[in-house]
RONU-984443 format. One record per residue (C-alpha): x negated, y negated, z negated; residue number from 1; chain; residue in one letter. Coordinates in steps of 0.2 Angstrom, whole numbers, plus 5000, padded with zeros to 4 digits. Each point is the difference from the previous one (the first is absolute). Last residue first. Layout:
N
X	Y	Z	NUM	A	a
...
REM end
This chain:
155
4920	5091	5081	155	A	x
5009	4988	5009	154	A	x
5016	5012	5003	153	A	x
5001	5002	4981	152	A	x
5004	4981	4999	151	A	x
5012	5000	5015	150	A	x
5010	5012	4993	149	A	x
4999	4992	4982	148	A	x
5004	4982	5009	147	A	x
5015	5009	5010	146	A	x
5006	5008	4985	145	A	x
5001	4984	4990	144	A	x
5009	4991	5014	143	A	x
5014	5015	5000	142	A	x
5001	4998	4981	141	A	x
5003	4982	5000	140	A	x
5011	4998	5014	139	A	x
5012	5014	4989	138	A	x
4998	4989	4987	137	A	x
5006	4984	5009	136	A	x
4986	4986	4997	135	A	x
4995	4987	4986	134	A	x
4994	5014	4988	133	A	x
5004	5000	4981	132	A	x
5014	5011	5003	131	A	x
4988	5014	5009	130	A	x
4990	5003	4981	129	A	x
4984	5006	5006	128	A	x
4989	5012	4991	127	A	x
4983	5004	5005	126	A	x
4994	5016	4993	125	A	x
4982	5008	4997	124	A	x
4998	5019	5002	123	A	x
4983	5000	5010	122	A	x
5009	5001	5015	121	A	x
5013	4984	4996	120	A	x
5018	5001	5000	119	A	x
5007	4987	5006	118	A	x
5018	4997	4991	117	A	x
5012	4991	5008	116	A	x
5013	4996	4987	115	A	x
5021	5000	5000	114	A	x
5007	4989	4985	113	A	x
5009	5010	4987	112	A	x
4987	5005	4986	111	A	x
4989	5006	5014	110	A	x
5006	5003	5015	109	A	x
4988	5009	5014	108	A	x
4994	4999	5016	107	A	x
4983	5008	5004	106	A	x
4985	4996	5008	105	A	x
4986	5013	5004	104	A	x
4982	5004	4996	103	A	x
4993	4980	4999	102	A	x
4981	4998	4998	101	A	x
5001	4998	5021	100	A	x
5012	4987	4999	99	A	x
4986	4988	4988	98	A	x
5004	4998	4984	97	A	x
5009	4985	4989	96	A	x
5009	5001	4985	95	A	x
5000	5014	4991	94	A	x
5012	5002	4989	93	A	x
5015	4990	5004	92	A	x
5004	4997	4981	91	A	x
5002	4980	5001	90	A	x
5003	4996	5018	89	A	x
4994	4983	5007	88	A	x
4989	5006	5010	87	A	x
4996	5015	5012	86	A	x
4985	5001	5013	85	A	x
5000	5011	5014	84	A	x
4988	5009	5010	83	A	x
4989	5000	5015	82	A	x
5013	4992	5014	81	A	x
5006	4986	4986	80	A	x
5016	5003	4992	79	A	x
5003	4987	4987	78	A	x
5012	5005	4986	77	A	x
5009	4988	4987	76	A	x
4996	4984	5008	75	A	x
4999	4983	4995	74	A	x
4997	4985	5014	73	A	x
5015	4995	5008	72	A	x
5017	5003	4987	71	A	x
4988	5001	4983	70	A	x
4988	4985	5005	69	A	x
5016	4990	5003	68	A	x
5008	5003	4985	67	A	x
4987	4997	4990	66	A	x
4993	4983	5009	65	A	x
5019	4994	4997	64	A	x
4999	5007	4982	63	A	x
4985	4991	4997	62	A	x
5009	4984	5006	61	A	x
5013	5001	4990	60	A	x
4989	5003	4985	59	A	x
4988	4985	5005	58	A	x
5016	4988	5001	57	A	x
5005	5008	4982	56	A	x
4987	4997	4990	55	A	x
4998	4985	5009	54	A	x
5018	4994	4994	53	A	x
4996	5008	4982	52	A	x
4983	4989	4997	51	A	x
5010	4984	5004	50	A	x
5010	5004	4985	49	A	x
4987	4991	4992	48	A	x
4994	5008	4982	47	A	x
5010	4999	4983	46	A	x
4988	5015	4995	45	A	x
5016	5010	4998	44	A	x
5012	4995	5012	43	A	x
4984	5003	5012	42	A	x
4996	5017	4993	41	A	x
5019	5005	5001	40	A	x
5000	4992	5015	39	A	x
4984	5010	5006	38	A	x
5008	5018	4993	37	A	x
5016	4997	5011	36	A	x
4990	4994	5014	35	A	x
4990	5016	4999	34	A	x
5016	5012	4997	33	A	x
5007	4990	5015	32	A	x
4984	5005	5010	31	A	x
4999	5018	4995	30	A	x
5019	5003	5004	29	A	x
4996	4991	5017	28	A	x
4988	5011	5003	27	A	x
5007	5018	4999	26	A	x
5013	4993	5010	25	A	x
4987	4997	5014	24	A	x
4995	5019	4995	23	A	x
5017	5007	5001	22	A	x
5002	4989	5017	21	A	x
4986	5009	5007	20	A	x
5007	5018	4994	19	A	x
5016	4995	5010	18	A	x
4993	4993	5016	17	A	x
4991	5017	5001	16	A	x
4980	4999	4999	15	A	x
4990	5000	5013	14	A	x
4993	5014	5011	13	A	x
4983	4995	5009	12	A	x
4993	5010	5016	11	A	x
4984	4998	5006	10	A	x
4992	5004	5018	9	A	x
5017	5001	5011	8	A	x
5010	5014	5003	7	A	x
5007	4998	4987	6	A	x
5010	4983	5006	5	A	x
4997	4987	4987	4	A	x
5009	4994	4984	3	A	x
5011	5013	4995	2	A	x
5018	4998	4998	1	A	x
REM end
């Protein structure tokens, strides 16, 4: 769901519960692959285990800061009335412009998950992957319409 009403100033669209959960799990395989490597170091060295228990406690808490930076504060795409800015998406093309740059916008599906493309006037694309969005994707496609309209109004 997005964060705002869009027809208010700015606009963020967060990430799915399900692409936040792959990067919290993302973490936790780095952590134990860290805690695994710093006991090996501390069996090693013959160091305190001590140095394990912190390890850990300022892991868990990372992943607490992690998770709750990625659920309130990151966003995929922020709508703003003079453009838009995209993040998080390797491959998008470009990744922000303002809506007047933007020629039309276009669903798609590329390799089996439905897009929005924008297609820019001076023949940039910005591609964005719906699943990754915290919001239904016909939602999504209406509320990206009504920014573009309301961009190309402001001209």
């Amino acid at each position: 769901m997005s964060a705002q009403d869009p027809q208010q100033q700015t606009v963020d669209y967060r990430l799915a519960p399900l692409v936040t959960a792959r990067f919290v799990g993302l973490y936790l395989v780095m952590l134990a692959v860290l805690v695994f490597a710093a006991t090996a170091v501390v069996f090693a060295t013959g160091w305190s285990g001590d140095i394990l228990l912190v390890l850990a406690l300022v892991g868990l808490v990372g992943l607490g800061g992690a998770g709750w930076w990625l659920r309130t504060h990151a966003y995929v795409l922020r709508a703003t009335p003079d453009g838009y800015t995209v993040r998080m998406i390797r491959g998008a093309g470009v990744k922000a412009a303002r809506w007047t740059q933007v020629e039309d916008a276009v669903t798609t599906t590329i390799h089996d998950e439905p897009c929005v493309v924008l297609r820019l006037k001076d023949g940039g694309t910005t591609t964005i992957p719906v699943s990754v969005l915290a919001v239904d994707n016909d939602q999504f496609v209406v509320e990206l319409q009504q920014h573009l309209q309301r961009g190309h109004r402001l001209k």
